[in-house]
C-alpha positions as CSV (number, residue, x, y, z in Angstrom):
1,X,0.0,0.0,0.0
2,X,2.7,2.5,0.9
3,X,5.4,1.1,-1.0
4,X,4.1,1.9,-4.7
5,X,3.7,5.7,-3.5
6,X,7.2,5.4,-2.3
7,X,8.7,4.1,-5.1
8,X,6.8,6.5,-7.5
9,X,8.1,10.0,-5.7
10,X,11.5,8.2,-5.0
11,X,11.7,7.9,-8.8
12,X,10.3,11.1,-9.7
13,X,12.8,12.8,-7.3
14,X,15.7,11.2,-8.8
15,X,14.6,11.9,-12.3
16,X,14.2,15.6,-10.5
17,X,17.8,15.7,-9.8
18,X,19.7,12.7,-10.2
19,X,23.1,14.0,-9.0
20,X,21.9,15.7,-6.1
21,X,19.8,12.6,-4.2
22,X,20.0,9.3,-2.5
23,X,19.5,6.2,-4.0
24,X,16.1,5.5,-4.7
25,X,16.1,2.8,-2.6
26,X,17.1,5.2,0.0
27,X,14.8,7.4,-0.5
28,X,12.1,4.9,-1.5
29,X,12.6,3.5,2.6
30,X,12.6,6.7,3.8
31,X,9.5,8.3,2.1
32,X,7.9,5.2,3.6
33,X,8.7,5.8,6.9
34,X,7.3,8.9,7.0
35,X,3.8,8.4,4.6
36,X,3.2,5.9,7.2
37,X,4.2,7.7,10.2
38,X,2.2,10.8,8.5
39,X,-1.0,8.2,7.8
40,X,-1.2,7.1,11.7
41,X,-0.8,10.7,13.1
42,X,-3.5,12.0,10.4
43,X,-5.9,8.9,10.8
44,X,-5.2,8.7,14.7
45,X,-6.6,12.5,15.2
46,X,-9.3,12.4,12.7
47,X,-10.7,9.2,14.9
48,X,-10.3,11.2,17.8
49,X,-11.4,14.4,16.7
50,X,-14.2,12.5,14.8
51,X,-15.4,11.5,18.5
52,X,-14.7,14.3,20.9
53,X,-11.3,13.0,22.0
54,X,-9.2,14.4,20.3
55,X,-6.8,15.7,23.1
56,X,-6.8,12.2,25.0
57,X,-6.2,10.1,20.8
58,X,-2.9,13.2,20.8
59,X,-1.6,12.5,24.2
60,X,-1.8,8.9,23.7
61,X,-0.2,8.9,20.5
62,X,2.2,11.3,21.6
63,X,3.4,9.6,24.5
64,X,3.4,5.7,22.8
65,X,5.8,7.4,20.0
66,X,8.3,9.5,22.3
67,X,9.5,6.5,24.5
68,X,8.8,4.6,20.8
69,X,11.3,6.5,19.9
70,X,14.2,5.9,22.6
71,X,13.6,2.3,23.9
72,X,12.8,0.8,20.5
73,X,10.8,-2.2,20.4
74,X,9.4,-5.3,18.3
75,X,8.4,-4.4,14.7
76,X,5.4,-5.7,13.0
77,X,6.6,-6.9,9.6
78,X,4.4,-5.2,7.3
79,X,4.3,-1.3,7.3
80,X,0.0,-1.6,6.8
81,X,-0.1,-3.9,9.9
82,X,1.9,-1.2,12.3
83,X,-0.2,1.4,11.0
84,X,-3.2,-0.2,12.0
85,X,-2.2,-1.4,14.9
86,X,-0.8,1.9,15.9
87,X,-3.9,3.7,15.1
88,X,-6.1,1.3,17.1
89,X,-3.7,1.1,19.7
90,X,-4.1,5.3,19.7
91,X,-7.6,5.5,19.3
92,X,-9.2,3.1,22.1
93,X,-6.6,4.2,24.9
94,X,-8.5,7.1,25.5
95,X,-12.0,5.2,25.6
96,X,-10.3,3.4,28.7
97,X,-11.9,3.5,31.9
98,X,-9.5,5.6,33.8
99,X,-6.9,3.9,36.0
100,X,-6.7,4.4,40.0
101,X,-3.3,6.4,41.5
102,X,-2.4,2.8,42.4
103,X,-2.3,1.6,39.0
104,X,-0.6,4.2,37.3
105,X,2.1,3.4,40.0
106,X,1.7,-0.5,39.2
107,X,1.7,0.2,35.8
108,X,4.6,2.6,36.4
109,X,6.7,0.5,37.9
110,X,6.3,-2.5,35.7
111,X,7.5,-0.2,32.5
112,X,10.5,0.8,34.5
113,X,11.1,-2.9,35.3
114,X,11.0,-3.8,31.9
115,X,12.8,-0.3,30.1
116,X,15.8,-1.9,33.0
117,X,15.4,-5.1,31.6
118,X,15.0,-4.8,27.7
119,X,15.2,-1.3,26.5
120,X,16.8,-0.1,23.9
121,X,15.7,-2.8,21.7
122,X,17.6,-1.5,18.0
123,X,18.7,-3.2,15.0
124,X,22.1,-5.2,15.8
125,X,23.3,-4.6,12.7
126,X,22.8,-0.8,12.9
127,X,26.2,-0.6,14.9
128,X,24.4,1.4,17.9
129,X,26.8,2.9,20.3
130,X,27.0,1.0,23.5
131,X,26.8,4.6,25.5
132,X,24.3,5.6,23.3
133,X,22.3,2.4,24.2
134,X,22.7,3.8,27.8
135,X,21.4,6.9,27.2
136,X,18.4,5.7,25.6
137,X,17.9,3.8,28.3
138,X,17.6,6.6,30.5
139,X,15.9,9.1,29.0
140,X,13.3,6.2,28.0
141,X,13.2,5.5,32.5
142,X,12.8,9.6,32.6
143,X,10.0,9.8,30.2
144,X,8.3,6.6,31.8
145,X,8.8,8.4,35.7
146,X,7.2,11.6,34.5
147,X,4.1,10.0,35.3
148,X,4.5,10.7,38.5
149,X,4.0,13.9,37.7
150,X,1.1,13.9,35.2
151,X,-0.3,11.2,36.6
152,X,-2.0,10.3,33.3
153,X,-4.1,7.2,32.9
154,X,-3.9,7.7,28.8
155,X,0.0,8.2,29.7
156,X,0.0,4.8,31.9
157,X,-1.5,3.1,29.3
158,X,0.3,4.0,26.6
159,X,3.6,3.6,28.0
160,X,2.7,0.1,29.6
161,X,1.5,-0.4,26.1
162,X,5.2,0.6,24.3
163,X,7.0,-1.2,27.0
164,X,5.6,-4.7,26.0
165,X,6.9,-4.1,22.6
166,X,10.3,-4.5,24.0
167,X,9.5,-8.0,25.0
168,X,11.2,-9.9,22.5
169,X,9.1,-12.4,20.7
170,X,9.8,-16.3,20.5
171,X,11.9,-16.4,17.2
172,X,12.9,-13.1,16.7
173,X,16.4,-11.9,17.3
């Protein structure tokens, strides 16, 4: 689904200016990255916009892709599986019931225990800095622990939610 758009602009940008760009394969990965990062943002707030939670679809979506960002986590092989998974992930934490104070703190707790344990989860191959690895580690445990500031449900959730992806799966590496 994304990949034929990809491809398509990749080309056209290369045909553009072909001394002045990437590969198209490059580009082609790149451009698909962000249509589909740009397709779960868009579809994500139109759900929650569509039914009066807008706010609550952002903050979830916004907190699940910061620590997303730093601790990593298992990939779903196809790029129109993550989407929708993403976006139903981001548009039902919000319809939630909301979590007690002592919850958030379970919850908490167990994504610190497992951002200690497993976090960052990143390519092998990539060649990722072992002190970088440490520092994702604990800006990932900083942006988990500001919960106890916010003391968010939608935040609890969606962290707990991330964290699990770090887990790695029977099979993969």
């Amino acid at each position: 689904m994304i990949k034929r758009p990809s491809r398509t602009i990749a080309v056209w940008l290369k045909k553009a200016n072909p001394e002045e760009t990437a590969s198209i394969e490059v580009m082609e990965y790149a451009l698909s990255i962000l249509i589909n990062t740009s397709l779960i943002i868009i579809i994500s707030l139109g759900i929650g916009y569509s039914t009066g939670k807008y706010g609550e679809t952002a903050l979830a979506l916004f907190s699940f892709i910061l620590l997303r960002f730093f601790s990593g986590g298992v990939h779903i092989r196809s790029s129109f599986g993550c989407m929708v998974t993403t976006i139903v992930l981001c548009s039902t934490i919000p319809r939630l019931p909301a979590l007690s104070k002592a919850e958030m703190i379970m919850f908490t707790l167990i994504c610190i225990l497992l951002l200690l344990w497993f976090a960052p989860q990143v390519d092998s191959e990539a060649g990722f800095n072992p002190e970088l690895k440490r520092l994702f580690k604990i800006v990932s445990i900083c942006i988990v622990s500001s919960n106890f500031i916010f003391w968010s449900s939608i935040i609890s959730v969606s962290f707990l939610i991330q964290c699990l992806t770090l887990i790695p799966i029977k099979g993969d590496k």
